[in-house]
C-alpha positions in Angstrom: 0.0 0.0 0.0 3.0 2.9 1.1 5.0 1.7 -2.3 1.8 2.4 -4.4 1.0 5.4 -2.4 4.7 6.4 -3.3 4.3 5.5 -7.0 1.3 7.6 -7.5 3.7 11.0 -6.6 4.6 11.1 -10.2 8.6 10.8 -9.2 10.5 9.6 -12.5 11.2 5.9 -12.6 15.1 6.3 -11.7 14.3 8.6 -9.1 11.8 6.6 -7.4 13.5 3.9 -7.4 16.5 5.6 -5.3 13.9 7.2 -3.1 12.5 3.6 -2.3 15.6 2.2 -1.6 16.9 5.1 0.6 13.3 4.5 2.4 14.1 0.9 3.1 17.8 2.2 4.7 16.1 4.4 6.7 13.5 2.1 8.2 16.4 1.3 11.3 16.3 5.0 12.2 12.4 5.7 12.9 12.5 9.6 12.8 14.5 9.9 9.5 11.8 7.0 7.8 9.1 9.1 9.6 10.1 12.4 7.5 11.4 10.5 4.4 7.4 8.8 3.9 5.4 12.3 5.0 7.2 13.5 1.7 5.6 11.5 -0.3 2.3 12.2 2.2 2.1 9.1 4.0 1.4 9.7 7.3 2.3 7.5 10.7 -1.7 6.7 10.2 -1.3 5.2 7.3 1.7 3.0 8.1 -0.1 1.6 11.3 -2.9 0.3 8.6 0.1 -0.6 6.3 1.4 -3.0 9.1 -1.6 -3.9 10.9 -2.2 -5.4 7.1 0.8 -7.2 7.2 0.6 -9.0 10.5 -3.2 -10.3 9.0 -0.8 -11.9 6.4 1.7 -12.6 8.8 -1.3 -14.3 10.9 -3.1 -16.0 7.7 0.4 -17.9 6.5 0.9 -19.0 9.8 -2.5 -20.3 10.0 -2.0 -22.3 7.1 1.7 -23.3 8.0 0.6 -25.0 11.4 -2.0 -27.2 9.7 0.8 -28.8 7.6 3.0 -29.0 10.4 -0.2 -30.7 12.4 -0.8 -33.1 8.7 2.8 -34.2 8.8 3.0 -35.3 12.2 -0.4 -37.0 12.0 1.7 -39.1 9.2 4.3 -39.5 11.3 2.4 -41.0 13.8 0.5 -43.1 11.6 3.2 -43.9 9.9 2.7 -47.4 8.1 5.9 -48.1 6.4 8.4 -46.7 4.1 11.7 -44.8 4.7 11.5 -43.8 8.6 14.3 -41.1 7.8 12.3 -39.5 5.0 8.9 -39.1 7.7 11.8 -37.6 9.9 12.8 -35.0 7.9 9.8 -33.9 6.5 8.6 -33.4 10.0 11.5 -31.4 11.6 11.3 -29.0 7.8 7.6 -28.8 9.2 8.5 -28.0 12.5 10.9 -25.1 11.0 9.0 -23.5 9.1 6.5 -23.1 12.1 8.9 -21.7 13.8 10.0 -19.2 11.2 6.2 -18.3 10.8 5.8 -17.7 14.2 8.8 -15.4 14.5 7.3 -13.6 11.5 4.3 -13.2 13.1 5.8 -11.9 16.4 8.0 -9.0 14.1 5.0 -8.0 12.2 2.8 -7.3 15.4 6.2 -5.4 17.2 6.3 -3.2 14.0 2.6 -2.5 14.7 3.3 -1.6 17.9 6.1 0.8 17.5 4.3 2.9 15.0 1.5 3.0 17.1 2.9 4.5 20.1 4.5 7.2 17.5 0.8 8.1 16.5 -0.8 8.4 19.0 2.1 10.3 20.7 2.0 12.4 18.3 -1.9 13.2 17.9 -1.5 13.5 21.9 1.1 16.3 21.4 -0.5 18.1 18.7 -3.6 18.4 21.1 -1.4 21.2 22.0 -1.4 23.2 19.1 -5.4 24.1 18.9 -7.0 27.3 19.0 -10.4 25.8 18.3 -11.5 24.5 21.2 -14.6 22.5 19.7 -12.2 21.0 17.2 -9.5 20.1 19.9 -12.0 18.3 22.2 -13.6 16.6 19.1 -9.9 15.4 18.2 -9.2 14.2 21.5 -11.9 12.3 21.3 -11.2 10.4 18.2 -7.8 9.6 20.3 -9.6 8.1 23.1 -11.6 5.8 20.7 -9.0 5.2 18.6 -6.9 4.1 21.4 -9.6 1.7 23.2 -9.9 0.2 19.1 -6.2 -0.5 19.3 -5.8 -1.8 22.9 -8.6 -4.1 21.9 -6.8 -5.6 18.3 -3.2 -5.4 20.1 -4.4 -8.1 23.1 -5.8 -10.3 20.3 -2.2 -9.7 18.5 -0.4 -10.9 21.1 -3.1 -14.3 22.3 -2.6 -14.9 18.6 1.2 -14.8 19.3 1.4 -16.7 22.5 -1.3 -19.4 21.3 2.0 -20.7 18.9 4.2 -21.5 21.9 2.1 -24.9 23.1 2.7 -25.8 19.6 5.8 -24.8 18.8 7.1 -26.8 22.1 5.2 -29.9 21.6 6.7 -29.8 18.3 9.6 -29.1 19.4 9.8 -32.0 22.2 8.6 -35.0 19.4 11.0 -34.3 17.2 13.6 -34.2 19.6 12.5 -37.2 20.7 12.5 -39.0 17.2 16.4 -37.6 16.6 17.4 -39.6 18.9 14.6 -42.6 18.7 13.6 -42.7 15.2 12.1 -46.7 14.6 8.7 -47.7 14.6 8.4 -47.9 18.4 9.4 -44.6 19.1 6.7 -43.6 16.6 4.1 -45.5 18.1 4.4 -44.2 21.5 3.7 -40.9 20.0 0.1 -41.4 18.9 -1.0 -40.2 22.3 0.0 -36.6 21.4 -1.3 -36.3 18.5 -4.6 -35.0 20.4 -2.7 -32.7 22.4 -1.3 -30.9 19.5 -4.3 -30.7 17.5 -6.2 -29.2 20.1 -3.2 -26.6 20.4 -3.5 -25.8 16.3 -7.0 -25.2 16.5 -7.0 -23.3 19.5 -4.4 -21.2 17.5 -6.3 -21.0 14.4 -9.5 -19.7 16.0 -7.5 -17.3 18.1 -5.7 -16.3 15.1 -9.3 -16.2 13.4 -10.1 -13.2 16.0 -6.9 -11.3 15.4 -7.7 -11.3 12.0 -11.2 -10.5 12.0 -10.3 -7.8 15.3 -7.8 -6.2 12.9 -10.4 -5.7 9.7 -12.7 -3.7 11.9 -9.7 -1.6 13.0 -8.7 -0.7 9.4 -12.7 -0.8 8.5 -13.4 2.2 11.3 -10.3 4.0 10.6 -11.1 3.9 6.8 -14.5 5.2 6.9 
């Protein structure tokens, strides 16, 4: 969304294309990325909705990541012959891959927060700077109820967030366990967690489910 809204300034092709890249050096140093984006009119509001977009996606591919890794070690647990090294592997790539999606879940929803407490201290300090008292106290308003919004989709950010952990550790824990135990035995004692950590995906799923759906009436009410 900030790219397009950067493409539709009319900058020349070359030049854009140093602007962007100076944009993404400048995203370590918050102040300087702050200034370099309101050039190009994108506001701190607009980057909140920017990220609070990208943690959905964040939250969506992890959805769908976990319910692979749950599918591989159901058919590791059933396994039923064939190469016992092969189920392995497939399993700890699984098991990976969860864990990378949960770390990119986690950044996405700390990049939410840190532009958020730029905005709204910010629209706090600004406050400040009205004559209009009827349009101050108005304003101030909308920054209480934009606030309450936000506390509200943050604390289903972060049960989204710590609903991986159960998973990630029983995960974790059975295929540690079949590093070192990897025959059919080993398997079979096994099939008595396969409950526990389906429960744990789809507790994860619907809690990600309400993050989601928590985060398109945020970017609903602060679009309308």
């Amino acid at each position: 969304m900030i790219v397009k809204a950067i493409k539709e300034q009319g900058t020349a092709p070359m030049k854009k294309l140093l602007l962007i890249s100076a944009l993404t050096a400048l995203v370590g140093c918050q102040t300087a990325y702050y200034s370099a984006m309101e050039q190009f009119g994108v506001e701190k509001r607009d980057i909140l909705l920017d990220r609070i977009e990208d943690a959905q996606t964040a939250q969506e591919d992890g959805q769908e990541q976990f319910r692979n890794a749950l599918e591989q070690f159901s058919a590791v647990v059933n396994f039923d012959g064939g190469e016992l090294q092969q189920v392995y592997d497939r399993l700890n790539t699984e098991f990976e891959d969860s864990e990378a999606a949960a770390a990119e879940i986690r950044n996405r929803i700390d990049a939410v927060e840190s532009v958020s407490e730029d905005l709204f201290d910010e629209w706090s300090a600004e406050l400040e700077q009205y004559t209009n008292q009827t349009l101050r106290r108005d304003s101030e308003r909308q920054l209480r109820d934009t606030r309450q919004r936000y506390t509200a989709l943050i604390a289903t950010m972060h049960r989204a967030e710590e609903a991986t952990e159960p998973v990630l550790n029983s995960l974790r824990d059975n295929v540690l366990y079949l590093k070192h135990n990897l025959n059919a035995m080993a398997i079979s004692s096994l099939r008595g967690e396969l409950n526990t950590i389906n429960d744990d995906v789809e507790k994860l799923i619907q809690v990600m489910e309400q993050a989601i759906s928590e985060s398109d009436r945020f970017l609903a009410e602060m679009r309308s």
